[in-house]
KELUMFI-653185 format. One record per residue: residue number from 1; residue in three letters; x, y, z of N, C-alpha, C, O in turn. Coordinates in nm, 4 decimals. Atoms other than C-alpha are relative to their C-alpha. Layout:
N
> NUM / ala / X / Y / Z / X / Y / Z / X / Y / Z / X / Y / Z
...
//
This chain:
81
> 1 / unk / 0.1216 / -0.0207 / 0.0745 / 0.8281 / -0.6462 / -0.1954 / -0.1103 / 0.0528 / 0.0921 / -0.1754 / 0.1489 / 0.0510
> 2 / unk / 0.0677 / -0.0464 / -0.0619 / 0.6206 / -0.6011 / 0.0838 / -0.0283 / 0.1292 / 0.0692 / -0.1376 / 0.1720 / 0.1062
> 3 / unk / -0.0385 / -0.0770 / -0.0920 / 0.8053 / -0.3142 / 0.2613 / -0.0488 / 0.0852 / -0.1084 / -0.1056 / 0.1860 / -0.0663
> 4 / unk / 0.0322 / -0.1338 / 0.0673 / 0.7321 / -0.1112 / -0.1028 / -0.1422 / -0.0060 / -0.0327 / -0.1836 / 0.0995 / -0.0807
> 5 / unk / 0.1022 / -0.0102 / -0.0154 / 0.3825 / -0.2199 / -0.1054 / -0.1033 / 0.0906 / 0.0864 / -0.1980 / 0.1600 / 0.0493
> 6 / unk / 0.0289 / -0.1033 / -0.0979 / 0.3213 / -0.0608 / 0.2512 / 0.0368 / 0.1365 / -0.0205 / -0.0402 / 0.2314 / -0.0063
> 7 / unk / -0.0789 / -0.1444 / 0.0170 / 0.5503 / 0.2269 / 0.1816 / -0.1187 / 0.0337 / -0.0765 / -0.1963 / 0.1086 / -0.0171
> 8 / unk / 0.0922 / -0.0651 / 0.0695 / 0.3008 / 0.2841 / -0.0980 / -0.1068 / 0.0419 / 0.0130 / -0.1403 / 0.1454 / -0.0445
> 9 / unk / 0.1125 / -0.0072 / -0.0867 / -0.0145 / 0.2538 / 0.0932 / -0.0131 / 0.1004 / 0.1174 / -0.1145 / 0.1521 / 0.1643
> 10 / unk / -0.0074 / -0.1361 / -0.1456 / 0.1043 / 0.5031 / 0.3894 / -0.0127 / 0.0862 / -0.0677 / -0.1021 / 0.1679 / -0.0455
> 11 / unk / -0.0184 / -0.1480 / 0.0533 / 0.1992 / 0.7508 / 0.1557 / -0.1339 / 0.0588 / -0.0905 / -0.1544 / 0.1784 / -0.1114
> 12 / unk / 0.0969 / -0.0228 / 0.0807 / -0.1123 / 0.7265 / -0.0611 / -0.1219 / 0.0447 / 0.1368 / -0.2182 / 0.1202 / 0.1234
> 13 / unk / 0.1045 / -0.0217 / -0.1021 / -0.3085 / 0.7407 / 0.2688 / 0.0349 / 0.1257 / 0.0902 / -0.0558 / 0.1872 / 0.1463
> 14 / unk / -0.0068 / -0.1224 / -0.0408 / -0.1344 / 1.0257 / 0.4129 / -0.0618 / 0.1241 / -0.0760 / -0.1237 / 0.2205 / -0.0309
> 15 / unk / 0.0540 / -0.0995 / 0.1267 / -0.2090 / 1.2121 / 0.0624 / -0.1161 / 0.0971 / 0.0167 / -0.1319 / 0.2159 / -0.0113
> 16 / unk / 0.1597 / -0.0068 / -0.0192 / -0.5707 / 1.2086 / 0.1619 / -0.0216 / 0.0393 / 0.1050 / -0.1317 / 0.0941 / 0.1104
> 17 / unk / -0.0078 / -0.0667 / -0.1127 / -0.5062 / 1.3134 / 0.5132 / -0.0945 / -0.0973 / 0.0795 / -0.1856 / -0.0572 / 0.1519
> 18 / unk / 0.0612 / 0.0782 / -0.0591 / -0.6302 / 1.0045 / 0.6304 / 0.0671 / -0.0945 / 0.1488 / 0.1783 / -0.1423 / 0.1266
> 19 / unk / -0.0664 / 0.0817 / -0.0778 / -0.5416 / 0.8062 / 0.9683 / 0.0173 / -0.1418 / -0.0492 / -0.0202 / -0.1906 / -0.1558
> 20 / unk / 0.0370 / 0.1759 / 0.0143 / -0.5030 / 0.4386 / 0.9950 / -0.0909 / -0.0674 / 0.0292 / -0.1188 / -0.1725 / -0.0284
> 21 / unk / 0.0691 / 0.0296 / -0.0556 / -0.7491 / 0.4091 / 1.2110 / -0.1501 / 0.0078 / -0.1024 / -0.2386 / -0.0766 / -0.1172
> 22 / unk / 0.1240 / 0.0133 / 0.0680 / -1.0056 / 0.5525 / 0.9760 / 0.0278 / -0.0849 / -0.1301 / -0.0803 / -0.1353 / -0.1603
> 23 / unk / -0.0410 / 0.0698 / 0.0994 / -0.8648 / 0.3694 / 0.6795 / -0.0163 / -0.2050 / 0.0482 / -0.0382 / -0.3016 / -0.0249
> 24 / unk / 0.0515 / 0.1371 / -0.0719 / -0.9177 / 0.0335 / 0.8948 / -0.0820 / -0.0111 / 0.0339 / -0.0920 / -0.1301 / 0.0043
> 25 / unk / 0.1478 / -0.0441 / -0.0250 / -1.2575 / 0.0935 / 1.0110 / -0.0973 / 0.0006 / -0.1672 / -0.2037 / -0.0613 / -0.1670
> 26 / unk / 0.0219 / -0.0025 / 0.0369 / -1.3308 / 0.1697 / 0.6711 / -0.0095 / -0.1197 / -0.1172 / -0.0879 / -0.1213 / -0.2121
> 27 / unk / -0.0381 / 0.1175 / 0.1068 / -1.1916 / -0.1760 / 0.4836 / -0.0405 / -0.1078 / 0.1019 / -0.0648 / -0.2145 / 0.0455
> 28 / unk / 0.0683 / 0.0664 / -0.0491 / -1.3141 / -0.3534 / 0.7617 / 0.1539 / -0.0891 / 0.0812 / 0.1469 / -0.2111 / 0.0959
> 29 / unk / -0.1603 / 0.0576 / -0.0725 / -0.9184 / -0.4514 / 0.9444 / 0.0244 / 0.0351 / 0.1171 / -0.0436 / 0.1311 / 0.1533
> 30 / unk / 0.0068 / -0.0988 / -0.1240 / -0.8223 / -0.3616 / 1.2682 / 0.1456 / 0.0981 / -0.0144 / 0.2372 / 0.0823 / -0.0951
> 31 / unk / -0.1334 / -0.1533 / 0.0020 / -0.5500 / -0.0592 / 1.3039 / 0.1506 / -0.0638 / -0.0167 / 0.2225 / -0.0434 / -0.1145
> 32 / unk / -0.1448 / 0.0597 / 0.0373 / -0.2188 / -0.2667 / 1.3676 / 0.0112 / -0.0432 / -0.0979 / 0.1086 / -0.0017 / -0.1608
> 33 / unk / -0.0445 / 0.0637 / 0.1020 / -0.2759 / -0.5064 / 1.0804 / -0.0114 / 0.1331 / -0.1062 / 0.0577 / 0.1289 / -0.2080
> 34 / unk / -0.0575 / -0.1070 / 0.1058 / -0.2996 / -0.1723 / 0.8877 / 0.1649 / 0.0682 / 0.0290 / 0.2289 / 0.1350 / -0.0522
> 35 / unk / -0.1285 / -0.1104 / -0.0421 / 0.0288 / -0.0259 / 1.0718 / 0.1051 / -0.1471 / -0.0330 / 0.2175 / -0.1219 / -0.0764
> 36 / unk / -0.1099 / 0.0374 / 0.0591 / 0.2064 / -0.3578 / 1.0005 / 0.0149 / -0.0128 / -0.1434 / 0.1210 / 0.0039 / -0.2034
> 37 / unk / 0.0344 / -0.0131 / 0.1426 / 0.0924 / -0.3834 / 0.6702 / 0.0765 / 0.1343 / -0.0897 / 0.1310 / 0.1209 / -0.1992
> 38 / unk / -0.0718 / -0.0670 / 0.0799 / 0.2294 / -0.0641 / 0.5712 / 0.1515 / 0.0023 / 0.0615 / 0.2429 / 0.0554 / -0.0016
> 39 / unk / -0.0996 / 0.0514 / -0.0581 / 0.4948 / -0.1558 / 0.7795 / 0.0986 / -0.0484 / -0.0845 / 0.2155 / -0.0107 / -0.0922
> 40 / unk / -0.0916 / 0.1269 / 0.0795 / 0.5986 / -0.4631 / 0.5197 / 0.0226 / -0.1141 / 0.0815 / 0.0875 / -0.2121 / 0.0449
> 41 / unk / -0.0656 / 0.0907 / -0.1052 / 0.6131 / -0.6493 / 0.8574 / -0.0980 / -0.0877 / 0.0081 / -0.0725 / -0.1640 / 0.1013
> 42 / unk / 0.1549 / 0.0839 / -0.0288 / 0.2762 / -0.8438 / 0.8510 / 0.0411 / -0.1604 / -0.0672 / 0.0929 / -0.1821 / -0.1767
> 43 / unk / -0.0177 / 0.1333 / -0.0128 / 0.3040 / -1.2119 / 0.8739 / -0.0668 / -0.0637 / -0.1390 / -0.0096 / -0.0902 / -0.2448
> 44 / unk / 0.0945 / 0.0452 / 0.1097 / 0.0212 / -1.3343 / 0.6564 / -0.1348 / 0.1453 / -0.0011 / -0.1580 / 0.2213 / 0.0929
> 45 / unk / 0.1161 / -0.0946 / -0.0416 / -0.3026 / -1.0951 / 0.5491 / -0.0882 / -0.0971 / -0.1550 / -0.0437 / -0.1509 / -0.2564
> 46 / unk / 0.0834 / 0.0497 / 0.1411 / -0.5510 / -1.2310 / 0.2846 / 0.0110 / 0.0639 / -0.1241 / 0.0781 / 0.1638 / -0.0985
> 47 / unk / -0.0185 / -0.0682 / 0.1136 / -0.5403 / -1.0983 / -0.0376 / -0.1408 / 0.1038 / -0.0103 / -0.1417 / 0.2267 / -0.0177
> 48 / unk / 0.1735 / -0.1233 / -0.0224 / -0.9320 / -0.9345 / -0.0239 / 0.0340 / 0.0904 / 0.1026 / -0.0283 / 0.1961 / 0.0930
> 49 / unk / -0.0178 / -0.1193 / -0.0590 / -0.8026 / -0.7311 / 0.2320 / 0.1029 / 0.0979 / -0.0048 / 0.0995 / 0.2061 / 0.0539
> 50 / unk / -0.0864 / -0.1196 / 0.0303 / -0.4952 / -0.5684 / 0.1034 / -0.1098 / 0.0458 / -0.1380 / -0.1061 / 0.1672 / -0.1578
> 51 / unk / 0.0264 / -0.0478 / 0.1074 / -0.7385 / -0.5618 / -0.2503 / -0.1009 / 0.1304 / 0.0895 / -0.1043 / 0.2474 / 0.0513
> 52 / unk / 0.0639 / -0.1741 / -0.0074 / -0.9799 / -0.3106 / -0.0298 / 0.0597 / 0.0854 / 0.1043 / -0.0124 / 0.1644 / 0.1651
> 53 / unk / -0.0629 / -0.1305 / 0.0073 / -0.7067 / -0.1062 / 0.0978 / 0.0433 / 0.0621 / -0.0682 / 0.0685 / 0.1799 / -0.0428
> 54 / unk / 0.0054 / -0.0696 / 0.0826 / -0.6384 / -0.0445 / -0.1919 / -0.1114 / 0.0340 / -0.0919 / -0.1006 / 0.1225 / -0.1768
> 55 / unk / 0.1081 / -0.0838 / 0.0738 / -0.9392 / 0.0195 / -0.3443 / -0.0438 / 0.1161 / 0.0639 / -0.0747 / 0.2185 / 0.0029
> 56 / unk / 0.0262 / -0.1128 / -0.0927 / -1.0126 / 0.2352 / -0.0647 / 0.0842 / 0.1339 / -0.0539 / 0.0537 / 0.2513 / -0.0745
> 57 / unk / -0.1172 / -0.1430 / 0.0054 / -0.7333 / 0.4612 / -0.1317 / 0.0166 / 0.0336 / -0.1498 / 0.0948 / 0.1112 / -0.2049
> 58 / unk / -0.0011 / -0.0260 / 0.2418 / -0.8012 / 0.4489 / -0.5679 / 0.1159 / -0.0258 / -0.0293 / 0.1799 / 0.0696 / -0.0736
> 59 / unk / -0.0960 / 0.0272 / 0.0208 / -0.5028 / 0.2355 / -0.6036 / -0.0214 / -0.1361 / -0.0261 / -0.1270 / -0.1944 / -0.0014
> 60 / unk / 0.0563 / 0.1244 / 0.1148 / -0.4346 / -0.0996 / -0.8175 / 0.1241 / -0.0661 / 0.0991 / 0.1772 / -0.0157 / 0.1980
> 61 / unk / -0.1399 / 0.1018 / -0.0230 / -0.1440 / -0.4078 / -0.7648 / 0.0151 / -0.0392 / -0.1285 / -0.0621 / -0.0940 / -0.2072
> 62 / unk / -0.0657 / 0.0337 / 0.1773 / 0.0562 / -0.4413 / -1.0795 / 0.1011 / -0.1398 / 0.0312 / 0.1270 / -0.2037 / 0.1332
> 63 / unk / -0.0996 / 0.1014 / -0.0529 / 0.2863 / -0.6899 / -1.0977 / 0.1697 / 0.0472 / -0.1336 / 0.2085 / 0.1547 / -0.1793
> 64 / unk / -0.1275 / -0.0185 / 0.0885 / 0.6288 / -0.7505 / -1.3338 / 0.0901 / -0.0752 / 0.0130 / 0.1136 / -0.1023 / 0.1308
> 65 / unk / -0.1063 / 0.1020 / -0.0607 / 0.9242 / -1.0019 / -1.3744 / 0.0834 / 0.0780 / 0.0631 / 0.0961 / 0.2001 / 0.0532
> 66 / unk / -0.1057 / -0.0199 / -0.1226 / 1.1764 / -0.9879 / -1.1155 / 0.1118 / 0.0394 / -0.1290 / 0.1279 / -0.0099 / -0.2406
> 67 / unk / -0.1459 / -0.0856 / 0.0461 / 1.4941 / -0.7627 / -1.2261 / -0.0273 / 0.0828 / -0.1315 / 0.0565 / 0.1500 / -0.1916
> 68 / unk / -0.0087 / -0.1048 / 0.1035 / 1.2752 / -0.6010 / -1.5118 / -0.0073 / 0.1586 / 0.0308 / -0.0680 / 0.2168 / 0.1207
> 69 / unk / 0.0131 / -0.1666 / -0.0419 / 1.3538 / -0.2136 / -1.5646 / -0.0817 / 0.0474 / 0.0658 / -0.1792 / -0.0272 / 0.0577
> 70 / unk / 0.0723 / -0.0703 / -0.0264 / 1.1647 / 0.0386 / -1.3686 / -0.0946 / 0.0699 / -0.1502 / -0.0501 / 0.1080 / -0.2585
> 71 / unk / 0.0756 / -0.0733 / 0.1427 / 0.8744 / 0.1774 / -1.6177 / 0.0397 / 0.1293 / 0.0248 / 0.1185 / 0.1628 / 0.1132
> 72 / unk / -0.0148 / -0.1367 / -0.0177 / 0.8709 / 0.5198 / -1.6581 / -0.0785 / 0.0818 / 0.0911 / -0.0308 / 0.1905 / 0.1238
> 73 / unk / 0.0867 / -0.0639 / -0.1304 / 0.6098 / 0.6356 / -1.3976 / 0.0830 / -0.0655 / 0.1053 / 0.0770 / 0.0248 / 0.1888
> 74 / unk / -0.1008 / 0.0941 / -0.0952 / 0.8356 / 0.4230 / -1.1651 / 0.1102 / 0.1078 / 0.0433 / 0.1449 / 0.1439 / 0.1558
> 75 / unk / -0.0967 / -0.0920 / -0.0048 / 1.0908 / 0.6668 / -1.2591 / -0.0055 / 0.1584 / 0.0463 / 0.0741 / 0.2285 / 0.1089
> 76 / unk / 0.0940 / -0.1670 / -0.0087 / 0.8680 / 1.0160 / -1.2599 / 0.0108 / -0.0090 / 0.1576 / 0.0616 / 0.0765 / 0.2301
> 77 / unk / 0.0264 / -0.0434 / -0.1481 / 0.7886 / 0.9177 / -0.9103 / 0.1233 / -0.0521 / 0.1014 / 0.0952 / -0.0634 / 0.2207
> 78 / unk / -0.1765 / 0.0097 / -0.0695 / 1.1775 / 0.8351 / -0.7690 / -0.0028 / 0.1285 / -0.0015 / -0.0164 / 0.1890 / 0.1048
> 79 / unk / -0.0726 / -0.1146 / 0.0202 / 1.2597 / 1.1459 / -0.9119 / -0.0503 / 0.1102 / 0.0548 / 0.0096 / 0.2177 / 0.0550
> 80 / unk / 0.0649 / -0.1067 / -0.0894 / 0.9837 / 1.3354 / -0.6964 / 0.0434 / -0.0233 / 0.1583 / 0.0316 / 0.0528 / 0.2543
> 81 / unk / -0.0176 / 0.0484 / -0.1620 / 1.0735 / 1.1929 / -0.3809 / 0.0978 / 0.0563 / 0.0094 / 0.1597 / 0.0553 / 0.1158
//
């Protein structure tokens, strides 16, 4: 769960042509806990600070039961990758 959280966060932050560095600076984190973070490898992080990396980057946290289908934007964006 974590590893596709980060995954999602790098790629949304590359999008923008943004570093880590400025993306941490800007949410107020320091650079590694952003590089493990998108990592998936980060130990503990608070919840207010993954909510403003993602606000930073105009991105939400959804949730969903465990083993339900992929939605269909789920699917749109597999099928671009």
């Amino acid at each position: 769960m974590l590893f596709a959280l980060g995954r999602s966060i790098r790629e949304a932050r590359k999008r923008r042509g943004l570093t880590q560095a400025e993306v941490a600076k800007a949410v107020g984190i320091g650079r590694a806990a952003l590089s493990r973070l998108e990592g998936g490898v980060i130990r503990e992080i608070g919840m207010r600070k993954v909510v403003r990396v993602l606000d930073f980057l105009d991105m939400e946290l959804t949730t969903r039961s465990r083993g339900a289908p992929p939605t269909l934007e789920e699917l749109k964006k597999d099928m671009e990758s």
